[in-house]
C-alpha positions in Angstrom: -29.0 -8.8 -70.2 -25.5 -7.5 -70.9 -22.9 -9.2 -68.2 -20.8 -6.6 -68.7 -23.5 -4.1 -67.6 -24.2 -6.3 -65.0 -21.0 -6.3 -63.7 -20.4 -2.6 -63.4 -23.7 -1.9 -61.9 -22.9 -4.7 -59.2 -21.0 -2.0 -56.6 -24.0 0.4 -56.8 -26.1 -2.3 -55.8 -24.1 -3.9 -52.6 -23.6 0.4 -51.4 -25.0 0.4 -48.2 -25.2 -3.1 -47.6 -22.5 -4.8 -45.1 -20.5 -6.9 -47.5 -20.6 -10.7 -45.5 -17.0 -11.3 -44.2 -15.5 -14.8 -44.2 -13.4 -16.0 -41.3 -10.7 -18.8 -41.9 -10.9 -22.1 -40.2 -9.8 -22.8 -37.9 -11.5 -19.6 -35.6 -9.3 -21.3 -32.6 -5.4 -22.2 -32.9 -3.9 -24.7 -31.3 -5.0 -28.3 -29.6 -8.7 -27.7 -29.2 -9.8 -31.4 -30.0 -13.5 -32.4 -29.7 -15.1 -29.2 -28.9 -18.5 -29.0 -27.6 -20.6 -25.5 -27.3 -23.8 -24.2 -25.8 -25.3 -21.0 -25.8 -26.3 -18.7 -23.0 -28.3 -15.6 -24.1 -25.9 -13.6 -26.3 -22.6 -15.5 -25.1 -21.2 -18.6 -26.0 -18.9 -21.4 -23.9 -16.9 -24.1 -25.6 -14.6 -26.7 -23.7 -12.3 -29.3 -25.1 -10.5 -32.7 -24.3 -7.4 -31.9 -22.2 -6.4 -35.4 -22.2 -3.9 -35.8 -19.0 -2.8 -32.2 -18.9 -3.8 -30.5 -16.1 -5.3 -27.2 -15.3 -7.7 -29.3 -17.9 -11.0 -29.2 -19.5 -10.4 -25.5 -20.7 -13.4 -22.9 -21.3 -13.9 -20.6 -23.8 -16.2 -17.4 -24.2 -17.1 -16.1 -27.2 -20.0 -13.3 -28.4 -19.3 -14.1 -32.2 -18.0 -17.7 -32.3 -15.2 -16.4 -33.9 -13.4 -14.4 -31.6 -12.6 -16.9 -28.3 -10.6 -16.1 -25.4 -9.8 -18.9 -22.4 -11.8 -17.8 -19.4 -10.7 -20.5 -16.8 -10.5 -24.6 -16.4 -13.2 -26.9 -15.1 -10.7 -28.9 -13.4 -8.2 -26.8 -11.7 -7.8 -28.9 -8.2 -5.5 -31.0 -8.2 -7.6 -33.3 -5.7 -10.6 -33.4 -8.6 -9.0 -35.9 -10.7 -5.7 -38.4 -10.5 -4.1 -38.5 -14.0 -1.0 -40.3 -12.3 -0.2 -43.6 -14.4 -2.0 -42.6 -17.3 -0.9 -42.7 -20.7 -0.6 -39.1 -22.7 -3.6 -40.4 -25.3 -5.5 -40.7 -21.9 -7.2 -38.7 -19.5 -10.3 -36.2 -20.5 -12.1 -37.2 -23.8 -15.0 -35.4 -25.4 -16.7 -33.0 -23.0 -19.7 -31.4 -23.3 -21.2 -28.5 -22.0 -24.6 -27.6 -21.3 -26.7 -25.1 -19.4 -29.8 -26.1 -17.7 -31.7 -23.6 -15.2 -29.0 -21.9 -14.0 -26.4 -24.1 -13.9 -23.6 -25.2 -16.2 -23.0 -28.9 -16.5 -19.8 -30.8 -18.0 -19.8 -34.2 -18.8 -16.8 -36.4 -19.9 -14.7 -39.5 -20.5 -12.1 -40.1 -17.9 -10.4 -42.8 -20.0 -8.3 -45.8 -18.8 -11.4 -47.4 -17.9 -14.1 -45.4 -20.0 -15.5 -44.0 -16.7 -17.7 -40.8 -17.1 -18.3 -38.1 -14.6 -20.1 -34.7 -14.4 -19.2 -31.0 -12.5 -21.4 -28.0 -12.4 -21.1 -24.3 -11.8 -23.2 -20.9 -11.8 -20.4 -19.1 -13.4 -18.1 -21.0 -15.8 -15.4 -18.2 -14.6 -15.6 -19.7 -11.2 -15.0 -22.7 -9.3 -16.5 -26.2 -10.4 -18.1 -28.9 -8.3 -16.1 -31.7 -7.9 -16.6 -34.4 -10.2 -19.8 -37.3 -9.6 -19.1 -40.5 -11.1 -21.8 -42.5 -13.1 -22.1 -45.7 -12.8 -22.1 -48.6 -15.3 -21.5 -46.3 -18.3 -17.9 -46.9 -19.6 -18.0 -45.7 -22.8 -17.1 -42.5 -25.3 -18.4 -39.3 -26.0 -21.5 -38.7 -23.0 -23.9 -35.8 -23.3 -26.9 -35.0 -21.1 -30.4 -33.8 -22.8 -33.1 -32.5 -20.2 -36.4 -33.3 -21.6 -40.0 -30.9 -21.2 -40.9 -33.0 -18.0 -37.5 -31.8 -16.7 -36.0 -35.1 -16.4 -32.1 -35.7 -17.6 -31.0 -38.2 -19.6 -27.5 -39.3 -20.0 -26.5 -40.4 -23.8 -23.1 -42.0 -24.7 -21.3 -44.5 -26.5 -20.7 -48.0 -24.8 -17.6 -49.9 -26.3 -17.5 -53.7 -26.3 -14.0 -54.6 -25.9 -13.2 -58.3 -27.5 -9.5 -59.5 -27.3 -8.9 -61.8 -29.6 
């Protein structure tokens, strides 16, 4: 085949079809470390480590995963969490959302001491629950997984601390 018929017969081949568009990374400016997002239907929430800064844990909504706008923060009570004392490379690590029946679930680090806790809500727009601490899982990086029995299971990292 001739390329140069190839090429000039290329733009009556793509008429009609929607050209795909690139987007460049990154889709969302600014300090957005460790972003975790689940999927509702059509929409889409993504949250972020907020470290010590308070409101903190902010949400996202999205219908194209490219265009994002900030919808509220899981953790806007002051009461919900004390940050006092902690270092700025503290605080809210790694959250992850998930939606299970219903309900939205986050799950995170509170570091100083790798302790983890979760809140829910109906509408991520709205108020969260305050937070319920787990037990015995210091660590990094926590998800929950529900399985077919309905059951939840908590994953995470546990860190083994040796000074030397």
């Amino acid at each position: 085949m001739d390329f140069g018929l190839f090429f000039i017969s290329m733009p009556f081949a793509l008429k009609g079809q929607e050209i795909p568009k690139y987007y460049d990374n990154p889709v969302l400016s600014g300090f957005n470390p460790d972003p975790s997002i689940c999927r509702v239907n059509d929409d889409y929430y993504m949250v972020t480590s907020s470290f010590i800064w308070y409101p903190g844990i902010p949400i996202y909504h999205s219908k194209d995963l490219v265009n994002w706008e900030v919808i509220g923060h899981a953790i806007d009570r002051p009461d919900m969490i004390d940050m006092n004392g902690l270092n700025d490379n503290d605080g809210i690590w790694a959250v992850t959302i998930r939606y299970h029946n219903g309900i939205f679930y986050l799950i995170t680090t509170a570091h100083k001491n790798g302790e983890h806790f979760y809140i829910t809500a109906t509408d991520p727009k709205e108020p969260w629950s305050a937070p319920v601490w787990l037990k015995d899982t210091a660590g990094i990086d926590p998800s929950l997984f529900w399985d077919d029995d309905g059951r939840c299971y908590y994953t995470g990292n546990f860190w083994d601390f040796k000074k030397s």
